[in-house]
N, C-alpha and C positions, 0 to 999 in steps of 0.2 A: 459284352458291356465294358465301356471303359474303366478303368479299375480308381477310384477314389486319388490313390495319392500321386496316378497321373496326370491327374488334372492340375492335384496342387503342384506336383516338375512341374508341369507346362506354365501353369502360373505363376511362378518362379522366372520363369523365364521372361515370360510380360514382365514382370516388374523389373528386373534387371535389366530388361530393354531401357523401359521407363526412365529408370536411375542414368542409365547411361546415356540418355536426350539431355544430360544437362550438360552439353557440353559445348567453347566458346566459338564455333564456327559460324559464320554469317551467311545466311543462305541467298542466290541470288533470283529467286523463284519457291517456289514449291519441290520441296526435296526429290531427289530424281527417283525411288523408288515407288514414290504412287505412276509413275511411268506405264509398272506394270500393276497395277492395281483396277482388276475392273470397276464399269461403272455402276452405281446403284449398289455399292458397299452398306452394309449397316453403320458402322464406326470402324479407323484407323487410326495408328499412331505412325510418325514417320521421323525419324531420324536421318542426318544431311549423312554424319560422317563421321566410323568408329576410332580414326585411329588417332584424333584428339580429345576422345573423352578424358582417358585417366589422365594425361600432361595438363590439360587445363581444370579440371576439379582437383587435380595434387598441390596446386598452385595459390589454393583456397585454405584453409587448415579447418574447417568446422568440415568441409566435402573430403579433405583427406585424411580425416579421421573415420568419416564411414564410409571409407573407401575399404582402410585396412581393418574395419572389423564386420563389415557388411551389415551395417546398422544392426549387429548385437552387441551385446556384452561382449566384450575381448577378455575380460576376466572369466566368464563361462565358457566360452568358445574359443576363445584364440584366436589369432590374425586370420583373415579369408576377404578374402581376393575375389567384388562381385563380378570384374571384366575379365575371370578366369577364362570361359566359354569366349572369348575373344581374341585369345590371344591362341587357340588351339591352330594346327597344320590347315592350310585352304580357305580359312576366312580373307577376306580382301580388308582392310582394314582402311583404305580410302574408300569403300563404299557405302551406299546408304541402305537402310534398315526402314520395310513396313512390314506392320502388324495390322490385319485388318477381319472383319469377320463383316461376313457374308450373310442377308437376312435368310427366313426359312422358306420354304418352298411352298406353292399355292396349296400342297396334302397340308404340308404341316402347317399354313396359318389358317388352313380352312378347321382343322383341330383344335388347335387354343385357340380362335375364335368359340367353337362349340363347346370346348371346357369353359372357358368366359363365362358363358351365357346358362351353363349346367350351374357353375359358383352361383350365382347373382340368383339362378331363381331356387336354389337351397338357401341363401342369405332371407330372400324373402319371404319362404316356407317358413322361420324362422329356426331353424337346425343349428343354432350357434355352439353347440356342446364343443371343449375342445379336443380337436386330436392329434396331440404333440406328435406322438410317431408318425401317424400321415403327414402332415406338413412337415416334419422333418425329410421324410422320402422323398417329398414332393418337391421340394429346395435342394436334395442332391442330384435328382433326375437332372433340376432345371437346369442347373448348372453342367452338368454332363453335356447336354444337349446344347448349352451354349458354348463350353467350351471345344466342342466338337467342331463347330459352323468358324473357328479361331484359325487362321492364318499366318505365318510367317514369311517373309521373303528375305533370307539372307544373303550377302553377297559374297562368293566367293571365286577365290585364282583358280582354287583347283576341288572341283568337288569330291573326287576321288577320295584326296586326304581328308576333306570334311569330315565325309561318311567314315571313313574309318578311324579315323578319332574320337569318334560316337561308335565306335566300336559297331559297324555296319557293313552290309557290302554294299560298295556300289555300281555290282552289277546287277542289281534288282532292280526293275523298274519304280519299284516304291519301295524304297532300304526303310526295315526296321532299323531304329539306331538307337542308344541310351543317352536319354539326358543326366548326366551327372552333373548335376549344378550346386553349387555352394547356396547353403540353405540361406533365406532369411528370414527375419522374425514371425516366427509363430511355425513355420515350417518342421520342425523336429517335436513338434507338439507327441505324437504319436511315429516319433522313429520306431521305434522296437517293431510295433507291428506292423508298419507301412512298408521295412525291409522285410519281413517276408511276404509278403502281399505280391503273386506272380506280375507279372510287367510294369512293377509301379513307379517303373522312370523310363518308361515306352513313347516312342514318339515316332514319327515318321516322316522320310524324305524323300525327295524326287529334283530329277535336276531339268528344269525349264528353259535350259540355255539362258544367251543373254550375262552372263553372268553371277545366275543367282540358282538359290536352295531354296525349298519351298517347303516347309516344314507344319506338321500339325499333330494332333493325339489321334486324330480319326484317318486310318486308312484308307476309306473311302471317299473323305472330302479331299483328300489330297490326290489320291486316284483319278477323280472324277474335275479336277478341279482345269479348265481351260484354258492355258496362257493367253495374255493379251500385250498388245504396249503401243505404244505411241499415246495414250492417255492423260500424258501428264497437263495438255493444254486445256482439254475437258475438264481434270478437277479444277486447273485453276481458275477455269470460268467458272465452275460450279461457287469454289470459296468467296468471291467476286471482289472486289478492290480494297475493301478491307480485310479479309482474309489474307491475300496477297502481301499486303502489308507485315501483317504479325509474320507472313511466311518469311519475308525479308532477313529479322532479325531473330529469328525462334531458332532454340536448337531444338526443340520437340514440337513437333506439330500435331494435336489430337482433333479429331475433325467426325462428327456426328452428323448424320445424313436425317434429318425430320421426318422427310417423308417415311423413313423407315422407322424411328424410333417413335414419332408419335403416340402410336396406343401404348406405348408402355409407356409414356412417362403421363399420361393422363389415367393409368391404371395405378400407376404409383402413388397421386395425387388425390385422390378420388375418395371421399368421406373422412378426413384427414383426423374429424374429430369422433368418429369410431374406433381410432387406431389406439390398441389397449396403450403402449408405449406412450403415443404421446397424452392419452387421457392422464396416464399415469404422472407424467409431467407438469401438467397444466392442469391437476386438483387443487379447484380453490379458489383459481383465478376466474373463474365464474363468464358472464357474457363478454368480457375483452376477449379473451382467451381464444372464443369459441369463432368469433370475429376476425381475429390474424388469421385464423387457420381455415375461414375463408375465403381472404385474402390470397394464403397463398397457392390456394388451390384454383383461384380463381386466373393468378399469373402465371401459373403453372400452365394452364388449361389454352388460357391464349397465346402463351408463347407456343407450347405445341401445335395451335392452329396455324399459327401466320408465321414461324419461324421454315426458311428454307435449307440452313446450314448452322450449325454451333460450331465457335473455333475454339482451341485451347493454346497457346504457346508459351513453351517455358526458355526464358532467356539468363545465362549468367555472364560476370564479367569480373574485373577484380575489387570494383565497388559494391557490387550486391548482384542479387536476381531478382528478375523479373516473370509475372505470371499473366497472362493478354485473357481475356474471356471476351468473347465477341460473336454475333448472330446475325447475319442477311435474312431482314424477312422478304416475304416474296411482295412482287409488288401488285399495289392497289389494295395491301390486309391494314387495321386500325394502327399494328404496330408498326410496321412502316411507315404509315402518314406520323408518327409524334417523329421518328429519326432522319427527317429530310434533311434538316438545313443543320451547317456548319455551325460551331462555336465557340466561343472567344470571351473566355472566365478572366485575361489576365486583369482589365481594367478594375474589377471587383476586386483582385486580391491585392491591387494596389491603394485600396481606399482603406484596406484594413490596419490596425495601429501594429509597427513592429514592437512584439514582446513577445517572451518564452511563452510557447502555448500547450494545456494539452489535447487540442484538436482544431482542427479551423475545416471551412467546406465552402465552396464557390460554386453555381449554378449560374449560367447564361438561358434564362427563359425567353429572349427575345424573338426565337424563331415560332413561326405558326404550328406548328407542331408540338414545340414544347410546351406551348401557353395552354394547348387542348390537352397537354397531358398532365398537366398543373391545374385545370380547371374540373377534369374529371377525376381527378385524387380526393379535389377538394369535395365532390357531389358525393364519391364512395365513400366518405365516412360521415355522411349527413351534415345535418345542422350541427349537433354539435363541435364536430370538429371544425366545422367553420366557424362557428365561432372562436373556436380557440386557437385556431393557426388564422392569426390576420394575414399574414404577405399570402394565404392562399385563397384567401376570398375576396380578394383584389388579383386574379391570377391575370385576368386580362392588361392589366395595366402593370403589371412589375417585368421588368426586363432581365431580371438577374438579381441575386442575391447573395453575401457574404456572409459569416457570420467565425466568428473566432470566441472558443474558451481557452481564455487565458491561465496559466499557471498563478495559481494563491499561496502564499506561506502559511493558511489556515488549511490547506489538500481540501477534503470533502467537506467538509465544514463552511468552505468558502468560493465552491467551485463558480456560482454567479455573479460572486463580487468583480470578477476581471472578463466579462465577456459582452462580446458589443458584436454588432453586426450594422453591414451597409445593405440596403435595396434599392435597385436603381431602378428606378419611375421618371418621367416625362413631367411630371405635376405635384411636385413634393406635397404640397399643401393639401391637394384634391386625395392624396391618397393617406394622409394624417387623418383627413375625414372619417375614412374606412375602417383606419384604424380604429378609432374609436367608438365608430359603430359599433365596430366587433367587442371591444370589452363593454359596452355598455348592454349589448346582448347576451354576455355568458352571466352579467348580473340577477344571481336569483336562480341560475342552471344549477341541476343536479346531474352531474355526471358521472355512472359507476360508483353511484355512494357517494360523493362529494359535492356538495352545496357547494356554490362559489358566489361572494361580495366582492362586488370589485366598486373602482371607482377610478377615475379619468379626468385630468385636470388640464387644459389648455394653455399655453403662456405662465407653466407652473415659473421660472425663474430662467434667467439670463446668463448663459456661457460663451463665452470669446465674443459676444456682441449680437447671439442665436438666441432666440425665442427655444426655449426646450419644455415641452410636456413631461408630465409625471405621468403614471400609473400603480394601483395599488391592489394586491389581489390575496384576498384572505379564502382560506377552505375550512369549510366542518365536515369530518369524516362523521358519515353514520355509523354506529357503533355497533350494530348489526348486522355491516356490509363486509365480506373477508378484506372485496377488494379495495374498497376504500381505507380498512386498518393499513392493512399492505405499503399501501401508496402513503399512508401518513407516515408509516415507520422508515421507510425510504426518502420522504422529505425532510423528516427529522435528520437522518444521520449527514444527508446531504446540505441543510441550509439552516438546521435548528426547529424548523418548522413554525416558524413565524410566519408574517404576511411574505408575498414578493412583490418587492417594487423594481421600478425601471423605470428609462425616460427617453425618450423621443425629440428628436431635432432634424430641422430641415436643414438638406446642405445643396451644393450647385449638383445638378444631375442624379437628385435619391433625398433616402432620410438616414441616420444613422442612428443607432437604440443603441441603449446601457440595459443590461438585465439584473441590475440594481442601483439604486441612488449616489453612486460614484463618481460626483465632480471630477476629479483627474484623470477618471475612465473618458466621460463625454466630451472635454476639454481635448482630451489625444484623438478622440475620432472626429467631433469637426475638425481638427487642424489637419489630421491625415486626410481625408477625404476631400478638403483641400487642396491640399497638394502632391494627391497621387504619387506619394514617396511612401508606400506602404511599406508591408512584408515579403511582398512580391518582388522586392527592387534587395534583398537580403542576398549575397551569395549564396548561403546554404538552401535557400529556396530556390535560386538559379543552378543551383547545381542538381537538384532534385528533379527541376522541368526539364532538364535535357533527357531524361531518362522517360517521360510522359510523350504519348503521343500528341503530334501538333492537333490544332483546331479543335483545343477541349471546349467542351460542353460545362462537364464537370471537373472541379479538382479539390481533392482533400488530401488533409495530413492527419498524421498521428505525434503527439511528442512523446515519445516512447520512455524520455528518461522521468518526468512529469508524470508521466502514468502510472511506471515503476514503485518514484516515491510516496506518492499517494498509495498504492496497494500496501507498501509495505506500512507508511503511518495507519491505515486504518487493519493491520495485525497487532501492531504493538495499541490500538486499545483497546482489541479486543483480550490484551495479555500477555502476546505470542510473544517470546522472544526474540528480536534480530539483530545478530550482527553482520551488518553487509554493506560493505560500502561500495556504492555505483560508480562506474565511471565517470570521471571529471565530464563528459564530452558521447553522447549518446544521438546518431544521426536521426531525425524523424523518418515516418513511412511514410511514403508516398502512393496519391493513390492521381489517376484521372482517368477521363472517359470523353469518345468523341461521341457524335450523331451525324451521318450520312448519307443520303442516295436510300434510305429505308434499313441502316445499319449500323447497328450499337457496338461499341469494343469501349470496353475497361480495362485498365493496366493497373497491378500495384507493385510498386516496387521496393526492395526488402533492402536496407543497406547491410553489408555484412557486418559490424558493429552491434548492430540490433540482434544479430544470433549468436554473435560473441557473447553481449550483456546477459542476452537472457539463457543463455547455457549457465554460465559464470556463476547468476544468480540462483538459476535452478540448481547445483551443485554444490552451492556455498547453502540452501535453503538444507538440500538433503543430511548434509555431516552435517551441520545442525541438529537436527532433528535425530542422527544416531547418535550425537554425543550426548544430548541431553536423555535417551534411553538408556543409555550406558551408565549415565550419572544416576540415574531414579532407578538403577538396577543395583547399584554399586549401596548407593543409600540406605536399600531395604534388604543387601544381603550383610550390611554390617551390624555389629552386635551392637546393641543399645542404641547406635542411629537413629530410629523414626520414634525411642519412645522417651515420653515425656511423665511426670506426675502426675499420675493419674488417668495413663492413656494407654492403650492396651497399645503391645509393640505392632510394626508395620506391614512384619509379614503376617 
């Protein structure tokens, strides 16, 4: 049996792979190590090229700092060096790097099929008693057995020195060798006993020609295991044109094969709101709760059906990194018909008003695909939510939609006084109709404990020479409902918890709404809207979209420094103390996403500024928080300190 803290080396090792994909090399393809990677993998990770990892993350200061402490503590551990194992005799250091693991064999999924189906009718029997030590066993087996079926392909000049710098021979057809690797976090959890624990940094190699090492914990799988190559054309048909894409510019390419992970991720997924942990979580929150969850068992379940490929790519560069999430479904499944048709968010971001914001989001609904995926969101959460989200019960008729919160000098208190949104419609007037059907429908609804009054006014008043509607929407929480308290106490800290109003105006190509009575608000968005001189036409949002892949769909920001300030004003009322002042100049996060040929990819991208700030602040939060321990320690070990007349002393 594999020995426990071999697995953890080995996984040591994955991770250090891992870390070391984040590096700036531009791929022209599909990294050449899936080359030799058979087909019908489970999951792989693929790296272009070792020997610019550390020069381009040293280049960074947040990546070269856990460079030199190996994301520990450097005060507990001291400096460690994760691209140690990289720099040893025989590695090729221009070559590329997979990690892949191989599914189980027709015994063995004919077995966890039959354990499956042995769980499910003890679940039914109902046998629920717990028993921590078997499941404890039964999660380190699993993991044995998965890290077993784990793969490596390193590349090296000369295997010889490999092996024996892993202290091996390499005249064994499969060299034992030791991984000594520099720990990372959580690694040394149980040093004492893990070093004497027989082979607990055992691993094995074997040389496949070609120029590579073939590395694993299981001497058998690596024994047994068949070289192949010329494959690399195969994946990349496999990843399919957006795949190809993220491979372009990824320095880490992680790539999940469905048809093989299927039943585990819908095993995963599966009675979500039995799951003691997350019951534990969502006590309280009553029929919403039970509802998301689903939700996302339900997305869970069909992305597992119709998904053919999952991509992951991790990109950096000297302005930020980037992270690609993207999936080919197969064709003729329901999620491929919503991702057909290309998309094109820019003209909506241009109708939006430029101002500091703290979040903004743009959707192009006009393709046949998205309009059915917009009209069946709006059927999954019934009537009520169609009532309540109007631009969705008009889904056939909106083409896209904007919407921006703006930064308040009130933070939570005032977060809807500055937010406005555009919807682009064919028929402004026809679809101001809808509108107001819909709030004249939630009139008298109770939902989740909340009664809603509303009311809807037509030609309420006149801006820049626009006919603009009002709306007005008051709630009574049931006093009996958790979740209605909940949601009141939450509208309280966010708006006061008074009524919400907003207002509605017709403009050339859409309508544009205020999410409260803000003359100067509505005033800047028909002019903007207007004249398509939005936020969109801002350098710092032109600098953000070069980092977004073309023909978005979707695009959102975050204002990272906005967000900041509002966290930290709503500390200081709850009493916290803070002294921290933010950077003059904090870049937002970026996010977008296209739809294609039946395939979705998401980008976000991270400025490095934003892990600057929020290190900065996390660190200026921390001495905070020891000085004032130090002070309230200092306080109650002084003589006469904490007492008063009459008050008994502190200690």
């Amino acid at each position: 049996m594999i020995a426990t803290a071999s697995v953890r080396r080995f996984r040591s090792l994955v991770c250090t792979l891992a870390l070391a994909s984040l590096t700036g090399v531009a791929l022209a393809d599909v990294p050449a190590a899936l080359d030799r990677v058979p087909e019908g993998f489970e999951g792989a990770i693929a790296i272009p090229n070792i020997e610019k990892l550390e020069a381009t993350l040293a280049k960074i200061p947040e990546f070269d700092r856990m460079l030199k402490s190996g994301g520990a503590s450097i005060e507990a551990k001291g400096s460690v060096d994760i691209f140690d194992w990289a720099k040893r005799p025989g590695v090729n250091k221009n070559g590329s790097v997979a990690l892949f693991s191989m599914p189980l064999d027709a015994a063995g999924k004919a077995a966890a099929k039959a354990k499956k189906a042995a769980d499910e009718k003890g679940d039914e029997a109902g046998d629920e008693s717990p028993d921590f030590g078997g499941d404890a066993m039964e999660a380190r087996e699993k993991m044995m057995e998965e890290s077993a079926r784990v793969l490596v392909l390193v590349p090296v000049s000369d295997y010889k020195a490999f092996v024996q710098g892993l202290k091996g021979n390499p005249v064994d057809a499969v060299a034992e060798v030791t991984l000594d690797l520099p720990e990372l976090p959580g690694e040394n959890e149980n040093a004492a006993d893990e070093a004497a624990e027989e082979g607990s940094q055992k691993a094995y190699a074997r040389n496949i020609g070609g120029g590579y090492a073939l590395m694993g914990v299981s001497k058998k799988t690596v024994e047994d295991f068949k070289p192949v190559e010329g494959k690399l054309k195969t994946h990349g048909e496999f990843l399919g044109a957006t795949g190809r894409k993220i491979a372009d510019d990824a320095m880490v390419l992680i790539i999940g094969n469905m048809a093989e992970m299927k039943d585990g991720i819908q095993d995963n997924f599966k009675n979500l709101e039995k799951n003691p942990q997350l019951a534990m979580a969502t006590a309280g929150a009553g029929e919403q709760a039970k509802k998301g969850l689903e939700m996302i068992e339900l997305v869970a379940n069909n992305f597992a059906r119709d998904a053919r490929v999952g991509i992951v790519g991790v990109g950096l560069d000297d302005k930020g990194m980037w992270i690609d999430v993207a999936s080919q479904f197969n064709k003729g499944t329901e999620l491929a018909g919503f991702f057909q048709d290309k998309g094109n968010v820019q003209p909506l971001l241009q109708k939006l008003p430029t101002q500091t914001f703290v979040a903004m989001l743009a959707m192009d609904t006009a393709g046949a695909g998205m309009k059915k995926l917009m009209t069946n969101l709006a059927k999954q959460g019934g009537d009520d939510a169609g009532a309540m989200l109007s631009s969705l019960t008009a889904a056939d008729k909106v083409d896209g939609f904007g919407w921006m919160m703006g930064a308040s000098p009130a933070g939570l208190m005032g977060l809807f006084s500055s937010t406005s949104s555009f919807t682009m419609v064919k028929d402004p007037q026809a679809y101001l109709g809808e509108v107001k059907k819909s709030y004249e429908a939630m009139n008298g609804k109770t939902i989740a404990g909340m009664t809603f009054k509303t009311s809807y006014t037509s030609a309420a008043s006149t801006i820049e020479g626009t006919k603009v509607d009002s709306y007005t929407v008051s709630q009574t929480a049931d006093p009996n409902n958790q979740e209605a308290q909940q949601a009141l106490m939450m509208q309280g800290m966010m708006g006061g918890g008074g009524p919400s109003t907003g207002m509605y105006a017709p403009v050339e190509g859409g309508v544009v709404a205020t999410y409260s009575k803000n003359n100067l608000l509505m005033k800047e968005a028909i002019t903007t809207a207007g004249s398509s001189k939005g936020v969109a036409t801002t350098d710092e949002v032109k600098m953000l979209q070069s980092y977004l892949p073309a023909d978005r769909t979707m695009e959102g920001y975050v204002g990272v420094k906005p967000v900041m300030e509002m966290a930290l004003g709503a500390m200081m009322m709850f009493g916290m103390e803070i002294d921290i002042t933010l950077p003059e100049k904090i870049t937002p996060i970026a996010f977008g996403a296209t739809t294609n040929d039946g395939a979705f990819r998401a980008r976000v991208f991270v400025p490095h500024d934003v892990m600057t700030a929020i290190g900065e602040v996390s660190k200026s939060m921390q001495e905070g928080m020891q000085e004032g321990m130090q002070e309230g320690m200092q306080d109650q070990m002084a003589p006469g300190g904490d007492e008063e007349e009459g008050k008994a002393p502190g200690f």
